[in-house]
PQR file with spaces between the fields and no chain letter, atoms N, CA, C, O and H, PARSE charges and radii, in Angstrom:
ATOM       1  N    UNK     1      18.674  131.140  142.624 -0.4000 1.5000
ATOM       2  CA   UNK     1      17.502  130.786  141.851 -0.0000 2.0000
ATOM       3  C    UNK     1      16.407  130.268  142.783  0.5500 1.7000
ATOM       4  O    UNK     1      16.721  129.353  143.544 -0.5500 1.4000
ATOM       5  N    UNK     2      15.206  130.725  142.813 -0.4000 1.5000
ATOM       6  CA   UNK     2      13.766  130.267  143.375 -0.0000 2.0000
ATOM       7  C    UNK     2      14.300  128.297  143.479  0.5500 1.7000
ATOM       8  O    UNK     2      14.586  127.717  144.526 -0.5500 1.4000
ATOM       9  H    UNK     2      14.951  131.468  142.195  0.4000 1.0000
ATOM      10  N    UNK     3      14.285  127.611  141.934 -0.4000 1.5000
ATOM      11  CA   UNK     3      14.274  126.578  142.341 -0.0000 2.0000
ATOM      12  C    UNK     3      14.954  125.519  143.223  0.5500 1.7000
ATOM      13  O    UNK     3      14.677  124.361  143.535 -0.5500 1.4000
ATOM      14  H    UNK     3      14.052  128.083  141.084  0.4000 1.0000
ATOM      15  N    UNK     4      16.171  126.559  143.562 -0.4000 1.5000
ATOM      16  CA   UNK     4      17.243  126.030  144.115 -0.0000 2.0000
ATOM      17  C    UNK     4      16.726  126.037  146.128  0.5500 1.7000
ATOM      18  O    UNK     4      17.207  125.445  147.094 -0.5500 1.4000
ATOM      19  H    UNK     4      16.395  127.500  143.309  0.4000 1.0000
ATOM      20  N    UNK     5      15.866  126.761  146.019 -0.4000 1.5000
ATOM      21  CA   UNK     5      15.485  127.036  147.580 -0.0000 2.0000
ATOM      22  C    UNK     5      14.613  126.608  147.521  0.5500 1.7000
ATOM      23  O    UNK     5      13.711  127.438  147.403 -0.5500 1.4000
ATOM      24  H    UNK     5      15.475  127.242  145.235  0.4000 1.0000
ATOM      25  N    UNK     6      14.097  124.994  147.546 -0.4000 1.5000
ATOM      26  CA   UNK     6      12.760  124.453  147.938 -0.0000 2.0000
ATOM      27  C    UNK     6      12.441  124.503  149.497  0.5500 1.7000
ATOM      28  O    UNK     6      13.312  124.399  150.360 -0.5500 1.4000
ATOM      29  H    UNK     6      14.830  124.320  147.642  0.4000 1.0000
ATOM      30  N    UNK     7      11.164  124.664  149.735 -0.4000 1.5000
ATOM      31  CA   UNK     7      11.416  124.605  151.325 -0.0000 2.0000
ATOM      32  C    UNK     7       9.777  123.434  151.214  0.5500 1.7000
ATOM      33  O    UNK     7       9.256  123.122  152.285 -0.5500 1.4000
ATOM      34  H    UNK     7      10.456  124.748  149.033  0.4000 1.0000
ATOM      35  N    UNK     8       9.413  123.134  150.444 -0.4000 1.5000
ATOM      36  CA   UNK     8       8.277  122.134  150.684 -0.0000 2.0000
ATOM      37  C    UNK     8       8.398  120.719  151.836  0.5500 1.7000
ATOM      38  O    UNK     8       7.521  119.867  151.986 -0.5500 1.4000
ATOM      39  H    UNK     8       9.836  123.388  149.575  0.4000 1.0000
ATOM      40  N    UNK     9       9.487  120.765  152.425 -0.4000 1.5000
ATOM      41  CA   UNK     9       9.307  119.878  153.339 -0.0000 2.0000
ATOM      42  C    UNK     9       9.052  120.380  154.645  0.5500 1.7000
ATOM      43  O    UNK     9       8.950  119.604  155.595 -0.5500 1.4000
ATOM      44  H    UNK     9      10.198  121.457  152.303  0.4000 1.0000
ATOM      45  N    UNK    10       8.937  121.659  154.779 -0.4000 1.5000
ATOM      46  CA   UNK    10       8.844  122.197  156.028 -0.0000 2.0000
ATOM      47  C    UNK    10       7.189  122.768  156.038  0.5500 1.7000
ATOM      48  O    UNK    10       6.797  123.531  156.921 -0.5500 1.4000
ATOM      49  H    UNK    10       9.020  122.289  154.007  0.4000 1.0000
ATOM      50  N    UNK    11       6.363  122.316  155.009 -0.4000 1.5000
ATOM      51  CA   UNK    11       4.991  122.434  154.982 -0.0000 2.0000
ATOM      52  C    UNK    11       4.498  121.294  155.636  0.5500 1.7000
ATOM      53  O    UNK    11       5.107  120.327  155.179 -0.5500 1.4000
ATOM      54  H    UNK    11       6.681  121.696  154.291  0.4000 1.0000
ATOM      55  N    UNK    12       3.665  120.934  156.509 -0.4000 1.5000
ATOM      56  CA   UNK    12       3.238  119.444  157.385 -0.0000 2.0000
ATOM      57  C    UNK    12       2.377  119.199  156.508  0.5500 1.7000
ATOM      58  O    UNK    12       2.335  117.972  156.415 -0.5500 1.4000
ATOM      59  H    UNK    12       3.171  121.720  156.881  0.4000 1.0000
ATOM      60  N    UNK    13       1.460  119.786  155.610 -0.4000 1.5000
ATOM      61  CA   UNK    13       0.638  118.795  154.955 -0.0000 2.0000
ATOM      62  C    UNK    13       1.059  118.224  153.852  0.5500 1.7000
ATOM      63  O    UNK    13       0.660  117.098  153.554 -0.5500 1.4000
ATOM      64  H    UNK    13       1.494  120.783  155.685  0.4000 1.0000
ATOM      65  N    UNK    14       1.683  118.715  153.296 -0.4000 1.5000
ATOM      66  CA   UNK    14       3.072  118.496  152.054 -0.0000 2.0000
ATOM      67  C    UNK    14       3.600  117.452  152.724  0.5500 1.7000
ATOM      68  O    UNK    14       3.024  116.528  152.149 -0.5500 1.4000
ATOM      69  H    UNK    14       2.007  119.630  153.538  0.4000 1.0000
ATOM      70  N    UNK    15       4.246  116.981  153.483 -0.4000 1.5000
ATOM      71  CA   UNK    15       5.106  115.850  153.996 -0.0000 2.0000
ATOM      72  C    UNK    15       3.539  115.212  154.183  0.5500 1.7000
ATOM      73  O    UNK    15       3.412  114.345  153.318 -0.5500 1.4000
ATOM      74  H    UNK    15       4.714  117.732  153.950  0.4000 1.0000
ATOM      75  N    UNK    16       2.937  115.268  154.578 -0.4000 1.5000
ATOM      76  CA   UNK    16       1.690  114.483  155.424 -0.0000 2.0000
ATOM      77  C    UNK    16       1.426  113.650  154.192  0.5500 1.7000
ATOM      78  O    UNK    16       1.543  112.430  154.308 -0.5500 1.4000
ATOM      79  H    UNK    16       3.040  115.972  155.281  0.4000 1.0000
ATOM      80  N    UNK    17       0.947  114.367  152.570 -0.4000 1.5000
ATOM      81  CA   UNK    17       0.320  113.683  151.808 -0.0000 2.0000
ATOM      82  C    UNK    17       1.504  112.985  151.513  0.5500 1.7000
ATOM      83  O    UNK    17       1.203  111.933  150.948 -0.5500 1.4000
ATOM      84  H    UNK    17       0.851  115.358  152.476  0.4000 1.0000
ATOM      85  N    UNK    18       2.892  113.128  151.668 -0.4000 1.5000
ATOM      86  CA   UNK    18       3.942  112.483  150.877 -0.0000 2.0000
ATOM      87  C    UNK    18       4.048  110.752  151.597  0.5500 1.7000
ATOM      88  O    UNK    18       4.284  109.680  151.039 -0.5500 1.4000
ATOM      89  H    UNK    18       3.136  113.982  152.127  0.4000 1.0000
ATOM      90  N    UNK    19       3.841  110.990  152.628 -0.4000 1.5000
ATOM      91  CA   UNK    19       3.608  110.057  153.940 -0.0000 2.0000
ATOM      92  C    UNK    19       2.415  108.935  153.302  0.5500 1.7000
ATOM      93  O    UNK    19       2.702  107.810  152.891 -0.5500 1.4000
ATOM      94  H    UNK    19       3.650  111.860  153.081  0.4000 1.0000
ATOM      95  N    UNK    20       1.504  109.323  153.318 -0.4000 1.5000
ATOM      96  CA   UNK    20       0.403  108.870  153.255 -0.0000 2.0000
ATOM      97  C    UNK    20       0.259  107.900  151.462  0.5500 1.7000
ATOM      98  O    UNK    20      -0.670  107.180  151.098 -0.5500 1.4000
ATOM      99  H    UNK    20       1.272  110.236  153.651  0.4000 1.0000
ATOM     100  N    UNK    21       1.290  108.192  150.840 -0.4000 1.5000
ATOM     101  CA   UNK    21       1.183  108.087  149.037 -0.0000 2.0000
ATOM     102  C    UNK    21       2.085  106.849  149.026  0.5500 1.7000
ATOM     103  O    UNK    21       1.924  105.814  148.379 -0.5500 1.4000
ATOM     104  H    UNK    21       2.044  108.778  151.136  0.4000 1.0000
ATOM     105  N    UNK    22       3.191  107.209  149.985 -0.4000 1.5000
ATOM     106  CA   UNK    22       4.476  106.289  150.459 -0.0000 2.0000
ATOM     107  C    UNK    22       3.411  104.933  150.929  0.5500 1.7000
ATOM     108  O    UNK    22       3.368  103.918  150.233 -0.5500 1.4000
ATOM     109  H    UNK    22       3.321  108.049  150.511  0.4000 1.0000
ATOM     110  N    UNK    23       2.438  105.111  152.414 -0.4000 1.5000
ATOM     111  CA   UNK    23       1.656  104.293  152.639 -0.0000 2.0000
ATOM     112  C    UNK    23       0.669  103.145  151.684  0.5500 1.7000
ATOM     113  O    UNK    23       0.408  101.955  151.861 -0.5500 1.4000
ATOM     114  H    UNK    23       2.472  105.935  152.980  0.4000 1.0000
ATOM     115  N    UNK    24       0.328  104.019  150.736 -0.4000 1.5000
ATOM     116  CA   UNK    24      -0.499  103.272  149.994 -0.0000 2.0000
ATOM     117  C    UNK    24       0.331  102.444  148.431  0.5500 1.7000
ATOM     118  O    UNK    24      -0.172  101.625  147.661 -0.5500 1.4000
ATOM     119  H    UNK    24       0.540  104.986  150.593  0.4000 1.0000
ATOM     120  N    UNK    25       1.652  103.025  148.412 -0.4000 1.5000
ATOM     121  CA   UNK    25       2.141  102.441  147.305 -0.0000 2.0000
ATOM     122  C    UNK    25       3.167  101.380  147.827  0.5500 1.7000
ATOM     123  O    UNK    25       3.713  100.596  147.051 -0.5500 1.4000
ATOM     124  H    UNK    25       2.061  103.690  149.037  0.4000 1.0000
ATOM     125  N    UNK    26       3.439  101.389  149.343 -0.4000 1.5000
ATOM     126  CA   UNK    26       3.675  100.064  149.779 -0.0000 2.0000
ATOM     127  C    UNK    26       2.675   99.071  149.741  0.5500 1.7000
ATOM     128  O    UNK    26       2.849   98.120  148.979 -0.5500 1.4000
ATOM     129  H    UNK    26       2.996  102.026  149.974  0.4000 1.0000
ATOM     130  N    UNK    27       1.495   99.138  150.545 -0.4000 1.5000
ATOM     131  CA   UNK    27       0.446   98.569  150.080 -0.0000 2.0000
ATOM     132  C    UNK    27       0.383   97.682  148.928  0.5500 1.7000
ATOM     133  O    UNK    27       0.418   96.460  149.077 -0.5500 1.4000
ATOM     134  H    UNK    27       1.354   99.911  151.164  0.4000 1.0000
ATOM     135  N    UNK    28       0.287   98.268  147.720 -0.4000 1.5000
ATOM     136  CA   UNK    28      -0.209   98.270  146.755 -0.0000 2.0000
ATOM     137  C    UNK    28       0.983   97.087  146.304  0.5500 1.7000
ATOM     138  O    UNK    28       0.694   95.892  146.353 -0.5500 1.4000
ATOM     139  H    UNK    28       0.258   99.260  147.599  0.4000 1.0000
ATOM     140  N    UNK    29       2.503   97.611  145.811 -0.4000 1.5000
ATOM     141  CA   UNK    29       3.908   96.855  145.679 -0.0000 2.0000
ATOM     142  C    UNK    29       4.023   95.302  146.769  0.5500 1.7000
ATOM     143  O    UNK    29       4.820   94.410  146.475 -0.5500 1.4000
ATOM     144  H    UNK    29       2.738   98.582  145.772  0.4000 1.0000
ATOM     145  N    UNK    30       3.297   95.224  147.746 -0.4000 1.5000
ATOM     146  CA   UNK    30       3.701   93.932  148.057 -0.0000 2.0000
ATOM     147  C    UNK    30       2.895   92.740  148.296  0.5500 1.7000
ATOM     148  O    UNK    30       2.974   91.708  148.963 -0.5500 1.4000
ATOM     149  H    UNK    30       2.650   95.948  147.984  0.4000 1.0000
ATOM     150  N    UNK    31       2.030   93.337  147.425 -0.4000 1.5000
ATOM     151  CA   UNK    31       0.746   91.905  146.481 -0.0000 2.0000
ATOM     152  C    UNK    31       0.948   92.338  145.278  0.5500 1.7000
ATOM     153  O    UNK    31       0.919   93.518  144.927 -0.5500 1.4000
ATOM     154  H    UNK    31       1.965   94.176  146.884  0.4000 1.0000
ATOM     155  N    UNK    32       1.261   90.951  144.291 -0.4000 1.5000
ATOM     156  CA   UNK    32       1.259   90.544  143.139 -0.0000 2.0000
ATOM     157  C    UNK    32       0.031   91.423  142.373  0.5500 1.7000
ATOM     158  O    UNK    32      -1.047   91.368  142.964 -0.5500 1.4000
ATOM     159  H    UNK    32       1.285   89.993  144.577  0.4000 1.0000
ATOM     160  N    UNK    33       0.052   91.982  141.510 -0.4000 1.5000
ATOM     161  CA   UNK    33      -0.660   92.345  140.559 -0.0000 2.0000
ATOM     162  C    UNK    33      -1.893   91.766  140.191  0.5500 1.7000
ATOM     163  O    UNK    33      -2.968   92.354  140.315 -0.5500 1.4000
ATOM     164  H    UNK    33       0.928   92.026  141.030  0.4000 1.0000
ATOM     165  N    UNK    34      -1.720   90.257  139.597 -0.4000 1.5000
ATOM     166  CA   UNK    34      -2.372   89.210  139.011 -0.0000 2.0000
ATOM     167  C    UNK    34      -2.939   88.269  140.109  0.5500 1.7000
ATOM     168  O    UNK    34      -4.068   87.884  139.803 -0.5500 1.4000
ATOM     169  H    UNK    34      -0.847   89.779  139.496  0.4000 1.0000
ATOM     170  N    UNK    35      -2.511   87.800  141.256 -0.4000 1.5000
ATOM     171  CA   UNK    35      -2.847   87.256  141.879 -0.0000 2.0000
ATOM     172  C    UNK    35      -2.914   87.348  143.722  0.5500 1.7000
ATOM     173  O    UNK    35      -3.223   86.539  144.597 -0.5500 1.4000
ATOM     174  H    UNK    35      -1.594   88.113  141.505  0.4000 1.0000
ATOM     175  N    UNK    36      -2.385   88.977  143.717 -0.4000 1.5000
ATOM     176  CA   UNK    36      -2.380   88.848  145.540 -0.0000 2.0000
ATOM     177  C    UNK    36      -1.532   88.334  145.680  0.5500 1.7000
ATOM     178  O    UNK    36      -0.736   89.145  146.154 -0.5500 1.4000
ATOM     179  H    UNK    36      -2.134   89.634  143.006  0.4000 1.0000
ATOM     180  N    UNK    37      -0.932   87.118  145.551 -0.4000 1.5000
ATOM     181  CA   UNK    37       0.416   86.516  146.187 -0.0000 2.0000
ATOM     182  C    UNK    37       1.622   87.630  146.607  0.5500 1.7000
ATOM     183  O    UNK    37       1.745   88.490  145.735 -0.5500 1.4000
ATOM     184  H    UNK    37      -1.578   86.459  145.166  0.4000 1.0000
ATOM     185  N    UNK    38       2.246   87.744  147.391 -0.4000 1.5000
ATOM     186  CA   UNK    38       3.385   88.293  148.083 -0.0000 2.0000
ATOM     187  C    UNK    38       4.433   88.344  146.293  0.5500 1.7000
ATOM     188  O    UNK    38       4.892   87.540  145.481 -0.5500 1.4000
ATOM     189  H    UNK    38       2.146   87.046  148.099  0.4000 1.0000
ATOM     190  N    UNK    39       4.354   89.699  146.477 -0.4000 1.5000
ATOM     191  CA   UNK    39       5.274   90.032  145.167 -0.0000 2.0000
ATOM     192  C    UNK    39       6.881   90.184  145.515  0.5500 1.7000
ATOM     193  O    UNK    39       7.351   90.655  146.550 -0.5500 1.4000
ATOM     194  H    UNK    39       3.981   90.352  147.136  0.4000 1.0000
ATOM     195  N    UNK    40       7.492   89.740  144.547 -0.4000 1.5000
ATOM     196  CA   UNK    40       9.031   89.883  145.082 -0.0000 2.0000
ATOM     197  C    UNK    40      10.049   90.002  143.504  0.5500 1.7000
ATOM     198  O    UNK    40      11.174   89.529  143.346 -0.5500 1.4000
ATOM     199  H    UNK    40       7.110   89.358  143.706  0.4000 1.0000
ATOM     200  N    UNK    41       9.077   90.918  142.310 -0.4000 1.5000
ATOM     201  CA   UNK    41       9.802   91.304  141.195 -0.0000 2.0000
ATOM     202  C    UNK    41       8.924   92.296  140.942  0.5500 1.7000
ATOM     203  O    UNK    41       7.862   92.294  141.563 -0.5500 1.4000
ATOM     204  H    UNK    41       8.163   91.302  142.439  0.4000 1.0000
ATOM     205  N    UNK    42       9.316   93.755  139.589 -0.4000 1.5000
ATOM     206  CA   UNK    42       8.432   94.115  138.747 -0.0000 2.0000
ATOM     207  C    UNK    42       8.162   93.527  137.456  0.5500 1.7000
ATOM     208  O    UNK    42       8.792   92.499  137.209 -0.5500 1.4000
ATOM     209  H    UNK    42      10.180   93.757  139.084  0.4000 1.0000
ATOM     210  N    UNK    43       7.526   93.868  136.760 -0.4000 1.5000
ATOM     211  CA   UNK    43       6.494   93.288  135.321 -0.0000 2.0000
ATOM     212  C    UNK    43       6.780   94.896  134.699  0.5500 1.7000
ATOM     213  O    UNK    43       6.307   95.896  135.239 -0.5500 1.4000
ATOM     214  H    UNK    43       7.014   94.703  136.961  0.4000 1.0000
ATOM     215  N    UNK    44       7.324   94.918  133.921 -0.4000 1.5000
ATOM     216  CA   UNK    44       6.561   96.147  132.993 -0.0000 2.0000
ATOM     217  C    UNK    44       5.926   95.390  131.742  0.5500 1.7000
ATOM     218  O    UNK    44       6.284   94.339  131.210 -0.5500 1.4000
ATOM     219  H    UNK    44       7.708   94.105  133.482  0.4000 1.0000
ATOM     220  N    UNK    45       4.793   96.316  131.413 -0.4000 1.5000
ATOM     221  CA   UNK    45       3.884   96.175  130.527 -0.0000 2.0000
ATOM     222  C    UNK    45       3.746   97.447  130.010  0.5500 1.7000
ATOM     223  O    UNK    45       3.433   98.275  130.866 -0.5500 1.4000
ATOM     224  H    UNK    45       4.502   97.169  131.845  0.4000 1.0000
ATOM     225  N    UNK    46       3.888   97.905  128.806 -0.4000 1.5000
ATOM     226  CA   UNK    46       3.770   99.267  127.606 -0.0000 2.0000
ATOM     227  C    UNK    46       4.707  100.112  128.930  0.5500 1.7000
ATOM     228  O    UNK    46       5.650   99.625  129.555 -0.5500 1.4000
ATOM     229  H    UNK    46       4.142   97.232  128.111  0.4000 1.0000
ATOM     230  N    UNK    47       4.238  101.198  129.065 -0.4000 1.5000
ATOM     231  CA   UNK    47       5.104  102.041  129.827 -0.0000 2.0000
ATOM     232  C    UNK    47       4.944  102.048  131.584  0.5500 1.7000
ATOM     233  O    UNK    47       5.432  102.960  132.252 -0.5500 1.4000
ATOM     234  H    UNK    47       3.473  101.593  128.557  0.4000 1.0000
ATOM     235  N    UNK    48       3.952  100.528  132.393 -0.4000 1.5000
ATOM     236  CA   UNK    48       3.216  100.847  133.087 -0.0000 2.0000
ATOM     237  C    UNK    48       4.271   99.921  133.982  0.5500 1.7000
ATOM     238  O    UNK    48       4.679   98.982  133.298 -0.5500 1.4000
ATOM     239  H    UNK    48       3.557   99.787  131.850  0.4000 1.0000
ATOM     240  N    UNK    49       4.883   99.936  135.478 -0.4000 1.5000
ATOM     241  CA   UNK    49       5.088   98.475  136.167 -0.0000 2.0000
ATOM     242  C    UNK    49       4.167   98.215  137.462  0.5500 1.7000
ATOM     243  O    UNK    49       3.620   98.905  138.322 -0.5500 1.4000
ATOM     244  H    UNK    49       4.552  100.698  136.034  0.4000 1.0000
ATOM     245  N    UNK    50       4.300   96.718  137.110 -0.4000 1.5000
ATOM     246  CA   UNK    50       3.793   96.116  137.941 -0.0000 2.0000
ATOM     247  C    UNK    50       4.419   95.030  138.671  0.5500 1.7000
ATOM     248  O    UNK    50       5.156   94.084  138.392 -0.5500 1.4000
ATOM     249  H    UNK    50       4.745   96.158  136.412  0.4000 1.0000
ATOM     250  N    UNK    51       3.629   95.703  140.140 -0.4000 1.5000
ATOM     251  CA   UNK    51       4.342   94.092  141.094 -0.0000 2.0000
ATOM     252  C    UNK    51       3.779   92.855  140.577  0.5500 1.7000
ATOM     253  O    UNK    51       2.697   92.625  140.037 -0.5500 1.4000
ATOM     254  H    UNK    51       3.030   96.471  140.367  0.4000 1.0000
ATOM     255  N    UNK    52       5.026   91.920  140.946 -0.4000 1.5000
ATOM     256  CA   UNK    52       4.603   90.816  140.524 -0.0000 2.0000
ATOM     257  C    UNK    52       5.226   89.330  141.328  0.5500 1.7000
ATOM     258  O    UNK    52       6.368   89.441  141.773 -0.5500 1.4000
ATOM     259  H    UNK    52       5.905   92.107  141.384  0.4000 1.0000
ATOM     260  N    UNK    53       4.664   88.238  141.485 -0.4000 1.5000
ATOM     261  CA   UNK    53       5.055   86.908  142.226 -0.0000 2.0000
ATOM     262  C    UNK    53       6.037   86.229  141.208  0.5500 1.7000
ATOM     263  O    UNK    53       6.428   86.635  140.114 -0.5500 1.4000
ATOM     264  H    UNK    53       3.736   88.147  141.123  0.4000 1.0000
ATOM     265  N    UNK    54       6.249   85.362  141.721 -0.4000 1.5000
ATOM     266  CA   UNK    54       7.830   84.148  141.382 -0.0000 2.0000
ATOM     267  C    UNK    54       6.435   83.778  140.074  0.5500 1.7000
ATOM     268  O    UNK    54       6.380   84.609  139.168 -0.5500 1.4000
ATOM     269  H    UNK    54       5.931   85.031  142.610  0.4000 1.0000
ATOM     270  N    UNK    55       5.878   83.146  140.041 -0.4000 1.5000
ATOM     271  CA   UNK    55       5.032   82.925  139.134 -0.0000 2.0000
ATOM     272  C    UNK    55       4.833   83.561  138.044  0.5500 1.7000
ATOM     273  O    UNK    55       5.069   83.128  136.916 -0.5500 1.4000
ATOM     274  H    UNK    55       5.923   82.471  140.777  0.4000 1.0000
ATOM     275  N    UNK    56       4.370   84.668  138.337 -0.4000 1.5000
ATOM     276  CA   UNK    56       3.597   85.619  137.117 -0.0000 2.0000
ATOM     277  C    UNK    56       4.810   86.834  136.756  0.5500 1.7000
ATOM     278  O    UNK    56       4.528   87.998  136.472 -0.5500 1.4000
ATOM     279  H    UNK    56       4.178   85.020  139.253  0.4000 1.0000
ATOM     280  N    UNK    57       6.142   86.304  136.834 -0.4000 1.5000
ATOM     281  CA   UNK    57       7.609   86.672  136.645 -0.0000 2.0000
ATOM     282  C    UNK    57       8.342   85.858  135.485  0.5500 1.7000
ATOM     283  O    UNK    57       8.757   84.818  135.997 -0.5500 1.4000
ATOM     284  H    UNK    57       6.371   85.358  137.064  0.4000 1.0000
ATOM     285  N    UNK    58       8.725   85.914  133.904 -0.4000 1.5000
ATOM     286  CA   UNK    58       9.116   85.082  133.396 -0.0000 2.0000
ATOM     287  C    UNK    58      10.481   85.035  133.814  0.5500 1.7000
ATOM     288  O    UNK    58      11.197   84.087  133.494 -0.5500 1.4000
ATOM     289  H    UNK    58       8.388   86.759  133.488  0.4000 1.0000
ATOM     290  N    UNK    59      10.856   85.904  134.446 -0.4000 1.5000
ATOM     291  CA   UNK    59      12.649   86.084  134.494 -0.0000 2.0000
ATOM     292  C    UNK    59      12.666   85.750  135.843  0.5500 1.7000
ATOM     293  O    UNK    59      13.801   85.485  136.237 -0.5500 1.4000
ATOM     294  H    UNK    59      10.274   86.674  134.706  0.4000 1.0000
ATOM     295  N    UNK    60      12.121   85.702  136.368 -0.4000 1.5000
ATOM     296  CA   UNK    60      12.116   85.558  138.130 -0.0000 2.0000
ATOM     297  C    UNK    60      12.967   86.856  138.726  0.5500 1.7000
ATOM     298  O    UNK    60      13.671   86.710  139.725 -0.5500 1.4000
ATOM     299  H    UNK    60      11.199   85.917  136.048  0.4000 1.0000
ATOM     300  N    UNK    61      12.887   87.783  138.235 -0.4000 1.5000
ATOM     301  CA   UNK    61      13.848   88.809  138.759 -0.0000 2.0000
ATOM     302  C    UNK    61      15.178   89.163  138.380  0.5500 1.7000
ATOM     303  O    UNK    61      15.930   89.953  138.952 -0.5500 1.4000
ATOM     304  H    UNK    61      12.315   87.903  137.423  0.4000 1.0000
ATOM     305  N    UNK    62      15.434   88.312  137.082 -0.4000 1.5000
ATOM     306  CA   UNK    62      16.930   88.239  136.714 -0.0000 2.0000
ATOM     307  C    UNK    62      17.173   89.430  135.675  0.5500 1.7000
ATOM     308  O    UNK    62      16.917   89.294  134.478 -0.5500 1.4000
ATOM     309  H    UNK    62      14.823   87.671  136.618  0.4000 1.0000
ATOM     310  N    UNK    63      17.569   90.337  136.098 -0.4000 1.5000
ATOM     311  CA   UNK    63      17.581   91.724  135.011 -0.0000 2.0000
ATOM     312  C    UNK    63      18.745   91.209  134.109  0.5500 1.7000
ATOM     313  O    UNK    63      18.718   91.678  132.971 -0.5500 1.4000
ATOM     314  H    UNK    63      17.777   90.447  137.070  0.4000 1.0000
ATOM     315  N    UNK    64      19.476   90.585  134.304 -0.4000 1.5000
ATOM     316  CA   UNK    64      20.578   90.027  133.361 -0.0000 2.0000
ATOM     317  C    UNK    64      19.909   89.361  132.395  0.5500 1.7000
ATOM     318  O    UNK    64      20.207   89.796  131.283 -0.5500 1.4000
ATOM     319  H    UNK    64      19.498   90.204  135.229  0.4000 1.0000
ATOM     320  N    UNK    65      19.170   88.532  132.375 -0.4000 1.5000
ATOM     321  CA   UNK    65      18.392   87.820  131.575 -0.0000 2.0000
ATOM     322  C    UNK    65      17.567   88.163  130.539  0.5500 1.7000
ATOM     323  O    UNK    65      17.369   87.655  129.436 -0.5500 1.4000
ATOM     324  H    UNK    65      18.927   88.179  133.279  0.4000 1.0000
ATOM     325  N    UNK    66      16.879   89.653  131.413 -0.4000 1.5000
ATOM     326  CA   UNK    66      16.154   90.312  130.531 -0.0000 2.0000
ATOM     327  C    UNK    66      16.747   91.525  129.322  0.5500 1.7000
ATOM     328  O    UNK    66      16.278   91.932  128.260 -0.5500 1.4000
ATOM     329  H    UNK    66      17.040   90.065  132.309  0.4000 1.0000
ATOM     330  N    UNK    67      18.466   91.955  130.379 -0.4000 1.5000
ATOM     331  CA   UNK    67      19.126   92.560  129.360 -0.0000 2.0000
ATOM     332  C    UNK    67      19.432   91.898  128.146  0.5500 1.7000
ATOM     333  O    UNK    67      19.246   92.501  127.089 -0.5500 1.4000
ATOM     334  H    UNK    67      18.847   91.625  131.242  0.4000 1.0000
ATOM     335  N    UNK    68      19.976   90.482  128.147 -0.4000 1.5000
ATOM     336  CA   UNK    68      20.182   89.362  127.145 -0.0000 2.0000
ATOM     337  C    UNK    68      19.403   89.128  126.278  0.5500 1.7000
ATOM     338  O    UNK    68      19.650   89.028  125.076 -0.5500 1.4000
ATOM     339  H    UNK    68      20.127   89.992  129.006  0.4000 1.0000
ATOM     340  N    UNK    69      18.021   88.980  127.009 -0.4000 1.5000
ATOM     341  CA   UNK    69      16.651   89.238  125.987 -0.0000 2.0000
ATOM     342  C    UNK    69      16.604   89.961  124.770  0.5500 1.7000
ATOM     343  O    UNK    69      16.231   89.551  123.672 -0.5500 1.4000
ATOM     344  H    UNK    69      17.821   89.061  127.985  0.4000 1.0000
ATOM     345  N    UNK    70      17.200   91.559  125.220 -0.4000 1.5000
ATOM     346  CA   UNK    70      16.887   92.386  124.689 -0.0000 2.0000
ATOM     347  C    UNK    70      17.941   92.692  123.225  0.5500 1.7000
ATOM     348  O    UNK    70      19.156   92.827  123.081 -0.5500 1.4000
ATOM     349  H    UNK    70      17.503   91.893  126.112  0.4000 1.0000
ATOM     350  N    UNK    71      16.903   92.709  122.401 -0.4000 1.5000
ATOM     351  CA   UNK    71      17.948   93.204  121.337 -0.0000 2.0000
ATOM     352  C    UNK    71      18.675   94.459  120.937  0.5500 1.7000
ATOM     353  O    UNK    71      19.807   94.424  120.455 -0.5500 1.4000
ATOM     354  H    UNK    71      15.916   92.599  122.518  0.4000 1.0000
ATOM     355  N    UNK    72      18.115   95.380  121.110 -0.4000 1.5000
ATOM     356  CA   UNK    72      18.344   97.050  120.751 -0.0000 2.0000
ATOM     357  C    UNK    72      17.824   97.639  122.150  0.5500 1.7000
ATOM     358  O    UNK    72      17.026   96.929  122.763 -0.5500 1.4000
ATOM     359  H    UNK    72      17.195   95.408  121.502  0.4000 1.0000
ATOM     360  N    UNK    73      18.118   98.606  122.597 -0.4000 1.5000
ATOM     361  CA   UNK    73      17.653   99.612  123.405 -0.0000 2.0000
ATOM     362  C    UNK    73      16.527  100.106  123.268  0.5500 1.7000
ATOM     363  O    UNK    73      15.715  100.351  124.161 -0.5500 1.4000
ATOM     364  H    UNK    73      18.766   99.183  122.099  0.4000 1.0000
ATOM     365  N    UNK    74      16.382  100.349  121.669 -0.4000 1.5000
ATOM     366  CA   UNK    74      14.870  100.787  121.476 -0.0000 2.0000
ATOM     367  C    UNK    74      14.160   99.988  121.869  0.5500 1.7000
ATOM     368  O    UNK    74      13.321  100.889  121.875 -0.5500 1.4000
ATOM     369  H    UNK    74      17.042  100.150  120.944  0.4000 1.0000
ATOM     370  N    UNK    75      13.704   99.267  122.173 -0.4000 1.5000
ATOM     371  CA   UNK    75      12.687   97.703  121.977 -0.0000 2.0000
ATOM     372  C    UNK    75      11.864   98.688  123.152  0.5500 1.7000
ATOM     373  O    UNK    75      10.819   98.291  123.667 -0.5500 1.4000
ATOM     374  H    UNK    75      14.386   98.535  122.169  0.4000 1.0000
């Protein structure tokens, strides 16, 4: 099958922009959302996440907490 034989990594500008997306979404992930501060959790909000600081974190990172939170799957 075609899809089974990708060869897009052996294109240099294809890796180049992949490089460069990697660059800017580190960037972006290690300042806080809300305040610049050095982020060290995500935030989701509707379908969107965001980095986020010890602060502007109600769970501080505790996915256990937030599973507990949660009532149904749907939510």
């Amino acid at each position: 099958m075609p899809s089974q034989n990708t060869q897009w990594y052996k294109d240099v500008r294809l890796v180049q922009l992949l490089d460069d997306m990697r660059q800017k979404n580190l960037a972006f992930m290690a300042k806080c959302y809300f305040c610049d501060q050095k982020s060290e959790g995500i935030k989701a909000i509707g379908y969107q996440l965001f980095p986020v600081c010890p602060n502007h974190d109600p769970l501080n990172g505790d996915i256990n907490a937030m599973l507990e939170s949660q009532t149904s799957f749907e939510e």
